[in-house]
C-alpha positions as CSV (number, residue, x, y, z in Angstrom):
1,X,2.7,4.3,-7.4
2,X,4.4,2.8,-4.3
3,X,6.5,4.6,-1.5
4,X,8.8,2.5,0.7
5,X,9.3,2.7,4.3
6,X,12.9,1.9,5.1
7,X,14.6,1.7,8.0
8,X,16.8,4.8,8.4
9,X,18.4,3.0,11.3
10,X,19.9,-0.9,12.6
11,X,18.1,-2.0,15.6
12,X,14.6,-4.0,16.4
13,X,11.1,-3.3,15.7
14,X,9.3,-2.1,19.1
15,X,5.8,-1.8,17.2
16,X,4.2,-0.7,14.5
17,X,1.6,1.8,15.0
18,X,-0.6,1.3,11.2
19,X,-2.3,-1.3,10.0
20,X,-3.2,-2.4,6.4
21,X,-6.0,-0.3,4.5
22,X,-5.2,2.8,7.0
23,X,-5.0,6.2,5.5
24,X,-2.0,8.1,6.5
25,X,-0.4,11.6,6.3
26,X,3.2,13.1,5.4
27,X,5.0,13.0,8.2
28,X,2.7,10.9,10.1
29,X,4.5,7.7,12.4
30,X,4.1,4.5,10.9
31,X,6.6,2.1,13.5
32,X,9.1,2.7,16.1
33,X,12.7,1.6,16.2
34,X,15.0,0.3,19.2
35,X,18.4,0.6,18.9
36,X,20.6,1.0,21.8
37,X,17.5,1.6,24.5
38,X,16.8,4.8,22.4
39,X,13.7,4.4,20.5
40,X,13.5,6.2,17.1
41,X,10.0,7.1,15.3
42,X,9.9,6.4,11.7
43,X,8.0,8.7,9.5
44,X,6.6,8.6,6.2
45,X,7.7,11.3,3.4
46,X,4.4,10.6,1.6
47,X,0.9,10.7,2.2
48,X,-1.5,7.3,1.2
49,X,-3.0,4.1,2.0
50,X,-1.1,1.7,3.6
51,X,-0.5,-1.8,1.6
52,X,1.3,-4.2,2.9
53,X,3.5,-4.5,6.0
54,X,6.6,-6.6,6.0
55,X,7.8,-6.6,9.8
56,X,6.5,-7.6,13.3
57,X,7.4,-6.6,16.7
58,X,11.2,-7.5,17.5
59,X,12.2,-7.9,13.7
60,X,15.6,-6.8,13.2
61,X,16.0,-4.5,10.6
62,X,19.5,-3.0,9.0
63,X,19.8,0.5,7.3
64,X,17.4,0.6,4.6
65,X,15.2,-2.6,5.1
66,X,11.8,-2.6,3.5
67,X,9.5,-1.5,6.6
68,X,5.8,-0.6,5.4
69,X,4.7,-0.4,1.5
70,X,2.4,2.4,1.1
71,X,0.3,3.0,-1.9
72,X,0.2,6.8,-3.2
C-alpha cells in the first residue's frame, strides 16, 4: 500500500530532508516548505519506507501536490 505526501500548503520546496530506501516514523519530517519567509515542516501520517520522491529544492508546489510516495 502507498501513502502520499501532499503539500498541505502553496509555496517552494526549501529541502527535503529523506532520501529513497530510508525508513521513517509517524510523524517524522520528510521536507520543509517556504511560503511567505515562514518555513513549514511537513510530516508524515504514516510510518514506512520511502519510494520515490517527486520534488527538488525550490519546486513550487500548490495545496495538495504529490511531495514524497511512501510505501506502508
Amino acid at each position: 500500500m502507498e501513502y502520499i505526501l501532499k503539500a498541505h500548503m502553496p509555496g517552494l520546496v526549501a529541502r527535503v530532508v529523506v532520501a529513497v530506501g530510508d525508513k521513517v516514523e509517524e510523524g517524522q519530517e520528510l521536507a520543509v516548505i517556504n511560503c511567505m519567509k515562514t518555513e513549514m515542516i511537513c510530516q508524515t501520517a504514516k510510518a514506512g519506507t520511502v519510494k520515490e520522491i517527486l520534488v527538488a529544492e525550490w519546486d513550487e508546489m500548490d495545496i495538495d501536490s504529490p511531495m514524497i510516495i511512501l510505501e506502508v
